[in-house]
N, C-alpha and C positions, 0 to 999 in steps of 0.2 A: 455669259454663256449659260447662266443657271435658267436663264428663262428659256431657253431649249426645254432641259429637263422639264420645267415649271408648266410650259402648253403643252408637253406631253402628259403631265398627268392631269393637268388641269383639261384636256381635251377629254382622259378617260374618265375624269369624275363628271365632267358634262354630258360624252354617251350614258352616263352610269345612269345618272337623273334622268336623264331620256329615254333608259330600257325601264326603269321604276313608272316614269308616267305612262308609258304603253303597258306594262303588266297593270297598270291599274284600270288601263282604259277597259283591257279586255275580261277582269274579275269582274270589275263591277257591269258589263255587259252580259256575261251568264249570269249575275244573280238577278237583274233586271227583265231576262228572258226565262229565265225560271217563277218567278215572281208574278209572269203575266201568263206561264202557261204556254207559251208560243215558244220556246227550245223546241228541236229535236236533239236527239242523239249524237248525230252525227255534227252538226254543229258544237256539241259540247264536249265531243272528242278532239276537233279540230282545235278548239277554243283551250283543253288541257296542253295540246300537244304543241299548240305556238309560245305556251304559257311555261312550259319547261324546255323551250331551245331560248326563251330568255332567260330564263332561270343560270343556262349553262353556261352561254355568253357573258351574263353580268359575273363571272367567276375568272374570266380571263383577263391576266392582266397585259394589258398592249405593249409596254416598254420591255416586258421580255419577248415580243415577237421583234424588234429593231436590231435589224442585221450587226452582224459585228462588228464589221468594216465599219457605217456610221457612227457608231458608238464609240468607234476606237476614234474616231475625224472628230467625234466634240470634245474626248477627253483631249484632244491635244489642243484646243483651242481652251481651256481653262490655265487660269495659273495654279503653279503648282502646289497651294497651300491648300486650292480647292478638289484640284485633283487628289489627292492626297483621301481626300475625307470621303470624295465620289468611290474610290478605290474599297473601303469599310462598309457600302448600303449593303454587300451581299457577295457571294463568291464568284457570281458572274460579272459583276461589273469587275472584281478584283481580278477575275482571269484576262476580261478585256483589257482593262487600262496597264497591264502589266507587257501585253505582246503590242500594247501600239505606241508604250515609253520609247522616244528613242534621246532623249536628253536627261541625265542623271547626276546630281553634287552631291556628293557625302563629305562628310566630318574625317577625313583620314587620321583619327586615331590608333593607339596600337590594338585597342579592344576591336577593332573593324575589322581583322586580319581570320578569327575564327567563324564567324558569320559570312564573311566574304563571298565562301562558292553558295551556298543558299542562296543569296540576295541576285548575285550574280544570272543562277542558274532560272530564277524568276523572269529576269529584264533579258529577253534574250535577242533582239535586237536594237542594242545601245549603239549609238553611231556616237555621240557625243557624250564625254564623263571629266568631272571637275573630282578631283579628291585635296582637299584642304586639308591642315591641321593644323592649331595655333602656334603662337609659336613656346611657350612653355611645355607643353604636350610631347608624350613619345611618339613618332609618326609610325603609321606603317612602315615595315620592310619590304627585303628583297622579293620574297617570298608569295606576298598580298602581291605585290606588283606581278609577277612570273602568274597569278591566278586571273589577274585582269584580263591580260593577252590572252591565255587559254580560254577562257569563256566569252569573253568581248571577240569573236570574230567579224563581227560588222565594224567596229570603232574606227573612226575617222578623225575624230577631233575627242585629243585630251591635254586637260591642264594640272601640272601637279604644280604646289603652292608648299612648302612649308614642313614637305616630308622628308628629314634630316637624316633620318638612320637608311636612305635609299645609295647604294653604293653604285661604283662603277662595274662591277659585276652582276649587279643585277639588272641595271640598266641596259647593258650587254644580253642578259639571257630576256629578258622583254622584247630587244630589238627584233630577236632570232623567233618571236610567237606572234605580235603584231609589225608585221610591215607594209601592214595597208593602211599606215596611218598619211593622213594628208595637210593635219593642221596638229600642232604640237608644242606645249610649253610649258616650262621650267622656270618655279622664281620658288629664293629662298632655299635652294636643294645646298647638300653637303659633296656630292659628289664631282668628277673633275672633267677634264678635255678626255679620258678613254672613254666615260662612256657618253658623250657628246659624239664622240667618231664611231661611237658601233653605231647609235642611232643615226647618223647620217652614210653608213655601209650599208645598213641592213634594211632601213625606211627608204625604196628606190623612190615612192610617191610621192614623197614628204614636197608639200608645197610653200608652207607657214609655219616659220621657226618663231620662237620668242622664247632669249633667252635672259635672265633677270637675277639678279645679285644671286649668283652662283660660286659658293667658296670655295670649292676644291680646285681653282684653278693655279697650276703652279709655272714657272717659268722654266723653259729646258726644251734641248732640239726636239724629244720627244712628244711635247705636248702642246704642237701647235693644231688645230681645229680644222682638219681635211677638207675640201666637199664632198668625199663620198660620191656613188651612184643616183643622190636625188638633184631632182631640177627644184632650187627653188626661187620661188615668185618672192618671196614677202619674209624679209630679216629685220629681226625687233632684237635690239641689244642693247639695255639698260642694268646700271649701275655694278658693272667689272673692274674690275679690279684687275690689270692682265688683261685689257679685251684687246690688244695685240696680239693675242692668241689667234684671234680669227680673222686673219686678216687672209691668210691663204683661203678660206673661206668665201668672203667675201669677191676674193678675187678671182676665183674658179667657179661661183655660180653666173653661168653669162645668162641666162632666164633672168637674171635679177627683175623685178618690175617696183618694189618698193625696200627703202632700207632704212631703218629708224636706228640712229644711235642718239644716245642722251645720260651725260653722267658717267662716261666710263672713262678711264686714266689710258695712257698711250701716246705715240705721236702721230695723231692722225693728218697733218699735213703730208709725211707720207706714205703713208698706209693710202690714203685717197690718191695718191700722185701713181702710185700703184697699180689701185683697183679701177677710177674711169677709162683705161686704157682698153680692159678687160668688159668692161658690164655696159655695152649700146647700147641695151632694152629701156633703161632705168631709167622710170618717167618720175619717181618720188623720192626724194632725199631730205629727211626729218631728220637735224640737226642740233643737239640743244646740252650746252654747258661742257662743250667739249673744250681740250686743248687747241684751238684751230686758230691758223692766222691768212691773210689773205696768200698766200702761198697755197695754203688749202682748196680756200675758195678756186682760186684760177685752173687747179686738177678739176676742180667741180666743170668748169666751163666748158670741159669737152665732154660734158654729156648734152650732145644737141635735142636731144630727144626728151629731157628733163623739162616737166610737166608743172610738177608741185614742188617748192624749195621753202624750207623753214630753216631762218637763222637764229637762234633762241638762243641767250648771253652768251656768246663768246666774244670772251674781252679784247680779243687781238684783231677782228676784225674791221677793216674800215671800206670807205668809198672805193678805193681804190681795186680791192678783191670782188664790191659787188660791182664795179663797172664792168668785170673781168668777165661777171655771171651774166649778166645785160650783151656783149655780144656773143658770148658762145651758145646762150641757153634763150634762142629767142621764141620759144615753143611755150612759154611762162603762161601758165593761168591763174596759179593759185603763188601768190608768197606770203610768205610770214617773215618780219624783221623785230628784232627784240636787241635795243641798240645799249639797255643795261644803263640809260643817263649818261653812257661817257663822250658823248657825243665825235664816236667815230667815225659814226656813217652818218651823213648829210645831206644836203642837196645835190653833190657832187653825184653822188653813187644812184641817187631817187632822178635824178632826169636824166642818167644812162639808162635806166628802167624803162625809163617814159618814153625814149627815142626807140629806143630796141624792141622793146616787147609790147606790140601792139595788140597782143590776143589777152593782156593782164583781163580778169574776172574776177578776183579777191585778192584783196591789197589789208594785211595785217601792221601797222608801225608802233611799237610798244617802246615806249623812251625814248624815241627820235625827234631830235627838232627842224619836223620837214616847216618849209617855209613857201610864200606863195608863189615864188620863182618854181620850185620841183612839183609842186601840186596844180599849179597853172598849166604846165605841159604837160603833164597825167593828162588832166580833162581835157587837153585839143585832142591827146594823141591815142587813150588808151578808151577807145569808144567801148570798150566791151564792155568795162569795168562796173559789177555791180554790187560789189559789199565792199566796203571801205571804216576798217576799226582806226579810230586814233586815240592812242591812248598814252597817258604818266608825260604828256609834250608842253613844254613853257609857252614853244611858239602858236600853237592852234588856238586862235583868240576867236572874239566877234571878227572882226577884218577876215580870218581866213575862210571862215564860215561863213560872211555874206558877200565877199567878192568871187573864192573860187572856186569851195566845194559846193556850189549851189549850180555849177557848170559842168557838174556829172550827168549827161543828158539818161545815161542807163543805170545811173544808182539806182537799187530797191533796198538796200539794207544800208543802215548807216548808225553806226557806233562810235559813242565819243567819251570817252572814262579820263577824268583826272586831267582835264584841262581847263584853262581861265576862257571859258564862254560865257554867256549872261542870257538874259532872255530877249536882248535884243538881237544876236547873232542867229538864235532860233527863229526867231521870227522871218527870219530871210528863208529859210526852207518852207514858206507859205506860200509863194513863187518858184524856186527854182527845184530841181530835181525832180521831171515830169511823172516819171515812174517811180518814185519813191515808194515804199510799201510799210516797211517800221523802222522807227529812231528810235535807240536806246540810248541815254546818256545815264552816266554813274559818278557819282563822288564830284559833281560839278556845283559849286559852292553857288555860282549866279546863276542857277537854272531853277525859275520854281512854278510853281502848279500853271500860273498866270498863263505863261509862253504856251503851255500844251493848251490852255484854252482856243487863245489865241490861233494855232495853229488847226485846231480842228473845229472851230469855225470856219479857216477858208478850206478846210481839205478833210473831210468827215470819215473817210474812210484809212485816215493815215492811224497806225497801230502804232501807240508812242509808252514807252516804259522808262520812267522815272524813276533815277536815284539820287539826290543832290548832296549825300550826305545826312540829312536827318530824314528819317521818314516818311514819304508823301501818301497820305491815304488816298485812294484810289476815289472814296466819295465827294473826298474835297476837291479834287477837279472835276469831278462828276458834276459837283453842284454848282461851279462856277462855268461848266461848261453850259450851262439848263439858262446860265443866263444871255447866252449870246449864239446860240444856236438852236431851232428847236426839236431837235430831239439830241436824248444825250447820248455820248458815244461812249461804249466802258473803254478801260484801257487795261491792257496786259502788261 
């Protein structure tokens, strides 16, 4: 974006030299007419008087005739280290770039709290504000918080991270100053379930909660996590301790549209036996390192409307839970399975998948030993299917890679980590997967430079990223690619 500013001035140092060689044209044209005796007068009043409207124009500088509004549309296209320094050329660009900030992170320290309404009273339409503070540091208080809302009347989206000394009473007197907030979140705070419920009282807009190792939560009739007056879309709940607190939450937001737990302690078999009774909407359910067993899973299966499903290490999970999810939830596009090596879930649970869910488009299997019985009936059945990870699997060899996965007729992305492949199984995707567009392999011991020759020899435009465990420099396939094709293809 600097080269905006850059033909802006560089435009006005090129008129500049172009008012200099016409003031030159026209001097040295009166001393030339004076010299021969043929001036009049009147020409050489004409000849001063074009001679000082350049004069006056080469004095004006262009970029402060550039309306405000554009100026403020390029500052916000700069990052903000360059914004930063664009803000110091002069007190106009600093007045610009400060009314057209509407995104703001500060260091929330406690020295930030006396400064606060100056900085504040500067950025006067902030929609979006991050306040950090590390974590050996005194964070702002109640106080700093209570000035935010007062001056942030535009704020839509805020993240607080790491500010300890912030209490349930102040959180309470913020609710009651910003409650037009619409995206909101909490990680590392000290405070508890009161003032999580003012915020969810007094915030009726609130559409994006994310709440994150939060310790003042304590156990008691008192202190379970309401829903309040806001509708929300989008609940992020990582690493609680007590996140049975929110499970009345959960269960009385029927808006739901996505809900991420991961890492938090509770019985979520059922707390979910509970809640899909309640939330129809709920097209996304991101799952990861909870207590859950397939008891869980089959609450899961009467969300028919469930879109997106990640199973990430839960130990008690097996086929039989995701069979449960295969015909209740046959609306699947997206799944992610993280089977942890215990090999619970198998082929059993991967070709209920494959019968059921015929609109699958991205298929995640981390520690699974799918084999070519469950990956055979994928590719008859899940024709949509275009990204496909297999990863940390004993079973995914050459055999499965050039008998089955090669009968993805709509794969374009295809990733394969920490499996016994070689470069002869590669070479089978030289043929098969018509649409393919890039293969990434990692930590594959038998995969090496050779095979990616190979392969973009017959297919040139295929984007192949290489990690087999040691090293592969990018020019040493380059150079072995130079010999079997003639132009060379880089790789990403």
């Amino acid at each position: 974006m600097f080269r905006i500013f850059e033909n802006l001035f560089m435009g006005q140092q090129s008129s500049s030299v172009a008012r200099a060689s016409r003031l030159k044209h026209v001097m040295g044209s009166i001393i030339r007419q004076r010299s021969s005796g043929l001036a009049c007068a009147s020409t050489q009043e004409e000849a001063v008087e074009e001679t000082e409207q350049l004069e006056l124009i080469e004095d004006v500088e262009y970029i402060t005739q550039l309306p405000d509004e554009c100026l403020a549309y390029v500052f916000q296209k700069l990052e903000a280290a360059d914004r930063n320094q664009c803000s110091l050329v002069c007190k106009h660009f600093h007045g610009v770039e400060a009314l057209g900030r509407q995104e703001l992170s500060l260091l929330a320290h406690a020295e930030l709290g006396p400064v606060l309404p100056a900085l504040l009273c500067r950025f006067k339409h902030l929609t979006k504000l991050a306040l950090r503070c590390d974590t050996p540091a005194k964070s702002i208080d109640d106080n700093a918080l209570f000035l935010v809302g007062q001056y942030c009347l535009q704020l839509k989206k805020l993240k607080l991270k790491g500010c300890k000394q912030l209490t349930d009473e102040g959180i309470g007197r913020f609710s009651k100053v910003c409650s037009s907030l619409k995206k909101l979140s909490f990680g590392s705070c000290s405070f508890g379930a009161r003032g999580v419920n003012s915020i969810l009282r007094n915030c009726s807009f609130l559409e994006d909660f994310t709440v994150k190792r939060l310790r003042g939560l304590v156990v008691g009739p008192s202190e379970f996590i309401e829903p309040g007056c806001c509708k929300l879309r989008r609940l992020c709940l990582k690493d609680l301790y007590n996140a049975q607190l929110f499970a009345p939450l959960i269960t009385g937001s029927k808006n739901l549209h996505t809900l991420i737990l991961a890492k938090n302690s509770g019985n979520w078999d059922k707390i979910l036996e509970l809640a899909t009774h309640h939330i129809p909407s709920l097209v996304e359910l991101q799952m990861e390192k909870l207590p859950l067993s397939d008891r869980g899973l089959n609450a899961v299966s009467k969300c028919s409307n469930l879109e997106v499903l990640y199973v990430m290490k839960t130990t008690e999970c097996t086929s039989v839970g995701l069979s449960a999810v295969a015909k209740g939830c046959r609306r699947l596009r997206k799944l992610h399975l993280d089977g942890w090596k215990l090999n619970h879930i198998g082929d059993t649970g991967l070709i209920s998948i494959a019968w059921k869910c015929k609109d699958l488009q991205e298929l995640v299997l981390i520690g699974i030993n799918a084999t070519t019985a469950s990956l055979g009936i994928m590719a008859s059945n899940c024709l949509r299917l275009e990204r496909l990870a297999l990863c940390s699997s004993d079973t995914i060899s050459d055999i499965e890679l050039s008998s089955v996965i090669i009968k993805f007729r709509a794969l374009k992305m295809l990733c394969i980590k920490s499996c016994p492949i070689t470069d002869q199984g590669m070479k089978a995707l030289a043929t098969g997967c018509p649409d393919l567009v890039k293969v990434k392999v990692k930590k594959c011991r038998g995969v090496t430079a050779g095979s990616a020759a190979f392969l973009l020899a017959h297919r040139p435009s295929l984007i192949i990223s290489l990690d087999s465990g040691v090293l592969v420099v990018e020019s040493e396939i380059a150079r072995i690619t130079e010999r079997t094709v003639p132009v060379a293809r880089s790789l990403h």
